[in-house]
N, C-alpha and C positions, 0 to 999 in steps of 0.2 A: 504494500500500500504506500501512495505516497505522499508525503509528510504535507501539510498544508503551509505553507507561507502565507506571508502577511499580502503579499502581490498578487497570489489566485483568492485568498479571502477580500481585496480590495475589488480587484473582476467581480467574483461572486457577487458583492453586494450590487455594482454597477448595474451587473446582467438583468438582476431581479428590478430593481429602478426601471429600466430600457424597457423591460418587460408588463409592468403595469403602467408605463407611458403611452406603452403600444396598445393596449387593452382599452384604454381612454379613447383613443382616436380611432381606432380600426372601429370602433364599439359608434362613431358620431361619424362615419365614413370618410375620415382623412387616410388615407393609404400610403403605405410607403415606396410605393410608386415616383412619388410628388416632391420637387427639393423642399415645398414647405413644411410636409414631415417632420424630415430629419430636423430643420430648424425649429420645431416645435419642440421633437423632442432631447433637443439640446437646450433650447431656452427654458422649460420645465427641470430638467436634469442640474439646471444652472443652479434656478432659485431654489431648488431644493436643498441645492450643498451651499449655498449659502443661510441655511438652519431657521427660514421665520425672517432674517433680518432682508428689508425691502430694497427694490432698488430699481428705476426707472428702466423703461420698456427701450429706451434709446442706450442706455449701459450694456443690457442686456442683446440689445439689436449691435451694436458695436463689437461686443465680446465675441457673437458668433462671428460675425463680420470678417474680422481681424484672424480667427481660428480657419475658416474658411475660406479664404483670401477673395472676400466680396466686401459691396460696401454696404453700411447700417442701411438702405434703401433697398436693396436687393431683397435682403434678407427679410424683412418687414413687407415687401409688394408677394414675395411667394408665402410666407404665412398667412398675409389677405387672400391671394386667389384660394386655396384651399378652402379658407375657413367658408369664402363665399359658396365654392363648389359644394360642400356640406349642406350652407343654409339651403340653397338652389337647390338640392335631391330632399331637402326633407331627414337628411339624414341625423342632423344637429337636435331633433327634438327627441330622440335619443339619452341626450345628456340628462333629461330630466328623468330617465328612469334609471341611471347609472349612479345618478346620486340621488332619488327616492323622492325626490321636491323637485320642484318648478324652478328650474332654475333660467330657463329658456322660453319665450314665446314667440309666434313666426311675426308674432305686430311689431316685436323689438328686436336691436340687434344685439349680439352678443359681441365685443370685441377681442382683439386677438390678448392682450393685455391679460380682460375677463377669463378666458381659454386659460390661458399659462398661468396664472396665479389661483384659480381655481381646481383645477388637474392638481397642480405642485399641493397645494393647501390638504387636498381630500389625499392626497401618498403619505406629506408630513404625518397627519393627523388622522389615519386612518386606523391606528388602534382607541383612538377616544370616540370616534363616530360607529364603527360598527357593535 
């Protein structure tokens, strides 16, 4: 058997994070198909490891940016097309039975912002809610 490190226990937890980021979106039909995916679920994975403490959507859109070698506009117009392709299928009102309330309705929009700190909040905080 072999020995666990501290470098496959870091993976390990990463994997399972990647894993209910992905259950989140495939679940409101963002697919990882899409580069806005990936940027979702890196800006989710972001605020998460950053533990609760907040931090603008343009920090955020920057970080991936920079990681990615695109600019904070890029990265921010493919998280809108998505989000919209969602709202557009109907797929987005989904979200309200992934987290059990109304968190969505087709009269309002949801922004990408609301998406990613929302997602991030219910993984944080998801041994206090269930």
């Amino acid at each position: 058997m072999f020995p666990k490190s501290k470098k496959r226990f870091q993976d390990q937890e990463e994997m399972k994070l990647m894993s209910e980021i992905s259950r989140f979106l495939v679940g409101i039909g963002i697919y990882p198909k899409y580069t806005g995916y990936n940027y979702i679920v890196m800006a989710v994975s972001h605020v998460v490891s950053l533990d609760g403490a907040r931090t603008t959507l343009g920090d955020i859109y920057r970080h991936i940016g920079e990681l990615m070698g695109k600019t904070p506009g890029t990265v921010e117009r493919s998280i809108r097309f998505v989000l919209e392709k969602s709202i557009c299928s109907r797929n987005i009102l989904h979200l309200n039975d992934i987290f059990g309330y109304d968190v969505f309705h087709m009269d309002t929009n949801i922004t990408a912002g609301e998406l990613i700190y929302l997602i991030a909040d219910r993984i944080m905080y998801s041994d206090y809610i269930d």
